[in-house]
ROLUM-201807 format. One record per residue (C-alpha): residue in three letters; x, y, z. Coordinates in steps of 0.2 Angstrom, whole numbers, padded with zeros to 4 digits, always signed. Example, Ala and Ser with C-alpha at 12.3 -4.5 7.8 and 13.67 -1.06 7.14 Angstrom:
BEGIN
ALA+0062-0022+0039/SER+0068-0005+0036/
# end
This chain:
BEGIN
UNK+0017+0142+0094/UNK+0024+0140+0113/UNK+0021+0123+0123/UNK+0005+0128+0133/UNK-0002+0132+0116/UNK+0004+0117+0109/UNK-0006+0106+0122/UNK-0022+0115+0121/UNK-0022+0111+0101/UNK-0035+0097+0096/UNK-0033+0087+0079/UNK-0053+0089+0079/UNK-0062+0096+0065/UNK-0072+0114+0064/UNK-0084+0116+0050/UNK-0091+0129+0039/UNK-0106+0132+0028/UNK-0104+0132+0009/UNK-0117+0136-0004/UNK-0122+0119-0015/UNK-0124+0122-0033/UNK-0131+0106-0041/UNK-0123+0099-0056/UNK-0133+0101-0072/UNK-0123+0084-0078/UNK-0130+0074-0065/UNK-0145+0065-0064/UNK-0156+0066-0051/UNK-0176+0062-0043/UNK-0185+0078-0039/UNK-0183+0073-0021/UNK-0164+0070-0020/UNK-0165+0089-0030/UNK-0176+0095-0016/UNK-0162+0087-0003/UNK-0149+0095-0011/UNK-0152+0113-0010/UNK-0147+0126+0003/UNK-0129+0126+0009/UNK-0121+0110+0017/UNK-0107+0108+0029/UNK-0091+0104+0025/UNK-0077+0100+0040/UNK-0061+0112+0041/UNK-0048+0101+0047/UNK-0035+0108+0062/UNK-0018+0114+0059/UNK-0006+0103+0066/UNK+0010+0107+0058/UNK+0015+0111+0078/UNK+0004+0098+0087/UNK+0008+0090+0104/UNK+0000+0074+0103/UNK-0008+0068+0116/UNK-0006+0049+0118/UNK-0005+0041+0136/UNK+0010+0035+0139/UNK+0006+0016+0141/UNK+0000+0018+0123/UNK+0016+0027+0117/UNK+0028+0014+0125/UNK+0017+0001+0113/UNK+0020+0011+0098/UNK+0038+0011+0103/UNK+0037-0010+0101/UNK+0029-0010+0089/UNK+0043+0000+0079/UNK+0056-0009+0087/UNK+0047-0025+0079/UNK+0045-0018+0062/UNK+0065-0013+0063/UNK+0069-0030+0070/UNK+0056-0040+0054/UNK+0066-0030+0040/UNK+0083-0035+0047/UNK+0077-0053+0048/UNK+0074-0051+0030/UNK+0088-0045+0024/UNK+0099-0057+0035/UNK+0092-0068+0024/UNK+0095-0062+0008/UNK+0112-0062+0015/UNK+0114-0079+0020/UNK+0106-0083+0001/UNK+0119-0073-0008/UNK+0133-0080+0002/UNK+0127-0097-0003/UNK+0123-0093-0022/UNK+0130-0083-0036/UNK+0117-0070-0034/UNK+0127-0056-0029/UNK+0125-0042-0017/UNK+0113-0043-0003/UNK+0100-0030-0010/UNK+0097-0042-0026/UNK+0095-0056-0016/UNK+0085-0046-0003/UNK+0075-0041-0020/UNK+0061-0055-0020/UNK+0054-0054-0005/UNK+0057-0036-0006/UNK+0046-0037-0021/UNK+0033-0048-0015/UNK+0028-0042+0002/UNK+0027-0023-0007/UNK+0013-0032-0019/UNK+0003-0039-0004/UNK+0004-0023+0006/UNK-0003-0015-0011/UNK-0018-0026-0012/UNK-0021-0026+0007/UNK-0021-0008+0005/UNK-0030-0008-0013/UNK-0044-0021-0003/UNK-0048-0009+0009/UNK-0057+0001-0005/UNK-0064-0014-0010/UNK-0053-0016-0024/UNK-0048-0037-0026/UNK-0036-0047-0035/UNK-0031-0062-0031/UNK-0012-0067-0033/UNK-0015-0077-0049/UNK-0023-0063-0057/UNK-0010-0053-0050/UNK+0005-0062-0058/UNK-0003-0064-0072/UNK-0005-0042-0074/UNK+0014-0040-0070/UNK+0018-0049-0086/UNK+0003-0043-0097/UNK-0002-0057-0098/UNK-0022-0055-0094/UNK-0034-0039-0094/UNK-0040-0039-0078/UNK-0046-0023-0071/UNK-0044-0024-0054/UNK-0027-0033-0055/UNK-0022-0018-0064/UNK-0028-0005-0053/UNK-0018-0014-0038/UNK-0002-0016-0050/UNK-0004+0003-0051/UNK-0007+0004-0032/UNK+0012-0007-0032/UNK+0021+0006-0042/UNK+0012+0024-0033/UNK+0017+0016-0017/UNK+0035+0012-0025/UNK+0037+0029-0031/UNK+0030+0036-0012/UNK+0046+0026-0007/UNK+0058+0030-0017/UNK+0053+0050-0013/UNK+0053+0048+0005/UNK+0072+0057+0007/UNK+0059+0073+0006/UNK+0041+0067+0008/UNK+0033+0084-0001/UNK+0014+0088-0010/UNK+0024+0087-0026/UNK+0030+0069-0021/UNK+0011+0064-0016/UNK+0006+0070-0032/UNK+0018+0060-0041/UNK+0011+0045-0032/UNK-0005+0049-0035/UNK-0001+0050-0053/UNK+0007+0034-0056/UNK-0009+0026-0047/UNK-0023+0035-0057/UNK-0015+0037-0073/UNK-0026+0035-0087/UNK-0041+0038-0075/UNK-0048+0056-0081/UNK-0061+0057-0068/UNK-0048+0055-0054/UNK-0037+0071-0062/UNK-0020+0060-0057/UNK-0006+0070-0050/UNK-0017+0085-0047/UNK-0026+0093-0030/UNK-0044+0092-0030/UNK-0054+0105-0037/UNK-0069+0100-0034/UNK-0081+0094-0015/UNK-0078+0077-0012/UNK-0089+0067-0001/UNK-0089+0052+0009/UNK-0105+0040+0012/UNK-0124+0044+0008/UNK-0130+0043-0009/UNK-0137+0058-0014/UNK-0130+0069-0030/UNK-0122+0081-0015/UNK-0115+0082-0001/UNK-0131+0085+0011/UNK-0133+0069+0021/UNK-0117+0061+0019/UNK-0106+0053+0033/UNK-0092+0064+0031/UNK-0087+0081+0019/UNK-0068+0084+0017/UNK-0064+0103+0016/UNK-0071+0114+0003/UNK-0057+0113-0011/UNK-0049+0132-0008/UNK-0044+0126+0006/UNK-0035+0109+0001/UNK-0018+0116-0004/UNK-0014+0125+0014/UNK-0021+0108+0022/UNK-0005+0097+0014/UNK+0007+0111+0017/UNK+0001+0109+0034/UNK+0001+0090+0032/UNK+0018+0091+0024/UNK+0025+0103+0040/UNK+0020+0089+0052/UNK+0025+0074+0043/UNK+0043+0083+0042/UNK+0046+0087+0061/UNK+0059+0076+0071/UNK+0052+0076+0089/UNK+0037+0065+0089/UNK+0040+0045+0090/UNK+0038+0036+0074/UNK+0022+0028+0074/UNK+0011+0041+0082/UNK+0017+0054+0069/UNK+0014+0041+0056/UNK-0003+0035+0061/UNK-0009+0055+0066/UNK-0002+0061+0048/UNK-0012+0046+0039/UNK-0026+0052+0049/UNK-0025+0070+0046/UNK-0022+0064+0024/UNK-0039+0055+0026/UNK-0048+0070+0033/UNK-0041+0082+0019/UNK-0045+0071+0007/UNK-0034+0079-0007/UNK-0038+0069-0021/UNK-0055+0065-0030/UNK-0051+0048-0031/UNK-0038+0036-0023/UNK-0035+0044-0006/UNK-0035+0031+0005/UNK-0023+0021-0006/UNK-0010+0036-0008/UNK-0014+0038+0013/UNK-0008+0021+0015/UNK+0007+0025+0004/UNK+0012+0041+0015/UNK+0014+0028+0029/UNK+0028+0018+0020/UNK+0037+0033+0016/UNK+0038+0040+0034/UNK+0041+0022+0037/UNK+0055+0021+0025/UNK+0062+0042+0030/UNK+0062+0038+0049/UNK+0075+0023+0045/UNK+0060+0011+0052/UNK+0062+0001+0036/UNK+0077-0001+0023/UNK+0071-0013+0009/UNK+0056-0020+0014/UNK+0037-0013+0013/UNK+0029-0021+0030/UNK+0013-0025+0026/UNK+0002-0014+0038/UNK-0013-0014+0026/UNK-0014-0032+0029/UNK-0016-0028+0048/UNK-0027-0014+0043/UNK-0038-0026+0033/UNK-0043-0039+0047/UNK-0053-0026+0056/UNK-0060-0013+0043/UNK-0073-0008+0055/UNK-0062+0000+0070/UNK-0050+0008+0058/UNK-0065+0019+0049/UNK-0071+0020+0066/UNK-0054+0027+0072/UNK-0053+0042+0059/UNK-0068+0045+0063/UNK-0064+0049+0080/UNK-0049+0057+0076/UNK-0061+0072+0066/UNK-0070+0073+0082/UNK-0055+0076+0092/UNK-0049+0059+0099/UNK-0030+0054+0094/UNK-0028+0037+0102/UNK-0038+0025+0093/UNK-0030+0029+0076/UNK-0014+0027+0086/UNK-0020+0010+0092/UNK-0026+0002+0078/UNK-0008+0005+0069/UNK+0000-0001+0084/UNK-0011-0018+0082/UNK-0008-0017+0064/UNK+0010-0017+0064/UNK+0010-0032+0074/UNK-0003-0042+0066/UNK+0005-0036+0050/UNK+0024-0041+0054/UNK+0018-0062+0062/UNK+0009-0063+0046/UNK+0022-0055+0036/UNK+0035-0069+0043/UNK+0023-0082+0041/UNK+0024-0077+0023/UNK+0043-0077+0021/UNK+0044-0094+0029/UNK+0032-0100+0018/UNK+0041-0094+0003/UNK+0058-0099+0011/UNK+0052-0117+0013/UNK+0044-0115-0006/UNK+0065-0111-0011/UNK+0072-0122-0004/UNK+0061-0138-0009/UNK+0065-0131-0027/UNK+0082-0130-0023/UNK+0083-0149-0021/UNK+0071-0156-0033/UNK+0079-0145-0049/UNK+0095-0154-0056/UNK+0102-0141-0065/UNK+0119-0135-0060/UNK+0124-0120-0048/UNK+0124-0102-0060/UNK+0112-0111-0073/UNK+0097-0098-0080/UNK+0085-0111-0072/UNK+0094-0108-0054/UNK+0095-0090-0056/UNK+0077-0091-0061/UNK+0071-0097-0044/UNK+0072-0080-0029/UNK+0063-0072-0046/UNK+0048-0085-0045/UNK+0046-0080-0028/UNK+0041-0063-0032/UNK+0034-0063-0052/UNK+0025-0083-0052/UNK+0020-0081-0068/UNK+0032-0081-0083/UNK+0032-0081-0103/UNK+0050-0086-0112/UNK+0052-0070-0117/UNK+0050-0064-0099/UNK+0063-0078-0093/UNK+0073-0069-0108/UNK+0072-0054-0101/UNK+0078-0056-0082/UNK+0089-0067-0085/UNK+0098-0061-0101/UNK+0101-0077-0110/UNK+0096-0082-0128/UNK+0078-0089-0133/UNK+0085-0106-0133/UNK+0093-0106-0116/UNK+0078-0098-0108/UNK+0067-0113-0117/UNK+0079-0124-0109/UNK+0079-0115-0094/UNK+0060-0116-0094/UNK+0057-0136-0098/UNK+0069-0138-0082/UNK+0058-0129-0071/UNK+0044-0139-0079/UNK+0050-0157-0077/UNK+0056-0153-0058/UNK+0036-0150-0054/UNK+0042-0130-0050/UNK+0030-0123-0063/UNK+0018-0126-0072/UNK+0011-0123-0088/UNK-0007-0114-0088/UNK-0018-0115-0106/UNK-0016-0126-0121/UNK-0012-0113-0134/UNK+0005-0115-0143/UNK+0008-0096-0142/UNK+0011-0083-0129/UNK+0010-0099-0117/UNK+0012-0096-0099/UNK+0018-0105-0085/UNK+0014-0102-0066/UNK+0023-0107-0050/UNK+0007-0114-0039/UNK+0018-0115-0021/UNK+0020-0098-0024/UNK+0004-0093-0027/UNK-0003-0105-0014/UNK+0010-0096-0002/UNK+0002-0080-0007/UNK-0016-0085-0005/UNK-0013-0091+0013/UNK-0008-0076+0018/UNK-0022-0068+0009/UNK-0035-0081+0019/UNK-0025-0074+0034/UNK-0032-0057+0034/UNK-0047-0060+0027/UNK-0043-0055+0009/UNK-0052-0064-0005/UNK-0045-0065-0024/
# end
């Protein structure tokens, strides 16, 4: 495609008729039957695999800052994982980096999770990291942690076959959403009929999803677009596809991390731009709503204002849980190297804990992590939840506190 091509291309949908054949397997009133014969229309989304995308440049020079800042926020993190390991026997800087690694990739996962109006409070979270409580929606975000860790640890080659992977670890165990597979079915967005007449939005007819994530994929792979506008037009143009029958805004949100993480953008940290997504749910469904019509800069925008809303409260959060280590630092008498010690960056990340989790990470015998436990205890850093004398757990409350605060910030509720 030559340049004047290029620039004449719109991201905007076209749409087709299709012929509605109404499922025998679902119930319905005679007049939702009656509303849902005849053909419907379903969107055809634009090719963009060659795209010039049109962002003012006043716009573009903000989505430049805005990736400067996201660079600059995961180098302050990992400074101090550094200054911690120099200071501790913790090791390497990516192990000390770890924690907070760990942590703000579980926040970005229920931001993104409570978008789809999926909540889990960071007790209930903890408490599903170590099996230590059935809840379902603290499940369904632990899930959300691992497809979007997996979308990470793919993004050298960000491919349909490493979305698929993602999606599979998110849904697995969820037969309706046919995890790690392409839709084969209409999907539809809004309205509450049986079918797709009268809903807000229809995603392309199925026969056409595969070619739509090559496309997809094409884009997402080019090296001549600035960061953030690529990222925010691919999340887009995933949204309008729709590929999946379930879980498509979450594995969306998960693309962004790894085009994040393959642009160099990011190195250990997730940068929780759900969160700055969340504050404002409106304007973003507003914004991929205009970008179906044709209208690129308002998705733009509202990553631009998430990446900043997302990395001031994403600081706050570190220097809350900063604070949180160091006052543990100096209230827990156990010498320099003990398990107790080494359990502390760990607490930050996981605040719930069993013995035979302390076991675990640490590597020490039952008695030792007992030990290890009972310091924690007396020095007011956790605390023991239940009154059972088996499978007893213990939580640490600043942590979770920390973690509720930053929820209250963007307007998550637990």
């Amino acid at each position: 495609m030559d340049h004047a091509a290029q620039s004449s291309a719109t991201v905007a949908v076209a749409w087709e008729q299709r012929e509605w054949k109404q499922s025998v397997e679902r119930p319905a009133s005679r007049r939702q039957q009656l509303a849902a014969r005849g053909s419907y229309r379903a969107a055809v989304p634009a090719a963009i695999a060659d795209l010039d995308v049109p962002v003012a440049a006043s716009l573009q020079a903000e989505a430049e800052d805005a990736v400067r800042e996201i660079a600059r926020f995961d180098a302050e993190v990992t400074a101090i994982g550094r200054r911690r390991a120099d200071s501790s026997d913790a090791g390497g800087v990516p192990a000390a980096v770890a924690p907070l690694a760990a942590v703000l990739l579980r926040t970005e996962s229920a931001s993104s999770s409570q978008i789809e109006g999926v909540t889990a409070g960071a007790r209930a979270l903890a408490l599903a990291a170590i099996d230590a409580q059935v809840d379902p929606n603290a499940q369904l975000v632990t899930a959300n942690v691992a497809a979007m860790q997996r979308a990470i640890d793919q993004a050298d080659r960000i491919s349909v076959t490493a979305l698929l992977a993602a999606h599979r670890e998110l849904l697995a165990g969820h037969d309706h959403a046919a995890p790690g597979e392409l839709r084969e079915q209409q999907v539809w967005i809004g309205g509450s009929a049986p079918s797709p007449h009268g809903a807000s939005f229809v995603p392309p007819h199925h026969e056409r999803v595969s070619a739509a994530m090559e496309d997809l994929v094409a884009f997402v792979g080019r090296v001549d677009l600035p960061v953030l506008i690529q990222v925010a037009v691919a999340h887009a143009q995933f949204e309008t596809i729709h590929p999946f029958n379930d879980g498509n805004g979450r594995i969306g949100r998960t693309l962004v991390h790894a085009m994040l993480r393959h642009a160099g953008v990011t190195q250990p940290l997730t940068v929780p731009v759900s969160a700055g997504l969340l504050t404002d749910t409106d304007d973003y469904f507003d914004a991929l709503t205009a970008y179906r019509q044709g209208v690129v800069e308002p998705i733009v925008r509202r990553f631009v204002d998430a990446s900043f809303r997302a990395i001031d409260n994403g600081r706050h959060l570190v220097d809350d849980l900063e604070a949180v280590h160091d006052a543990w630092g100096e209230r827990l008498p156990s010498r320099r190297g003990s398990a107790a010690r080494r359990l502390l960056p760990h607490l930050l990340s996981q605040p719930a804990i069993t013995i035979g989790h302390v076991e675990q990470v640490t590597g020490v015998a039952l008695s030792a992590a007992q030990r290890a436990v009972e310091q924690l205890e007396s020095a007011g850093v956790v605390r023991r939840i239940g009154t059972g004398r088996r499978n007893r757990i213990w939580l640490a409350p600043d942590v979770i506190d920390a973690l509720d605060a930053f929820a209250e910030r963007v307007g998550r509720r637990g």
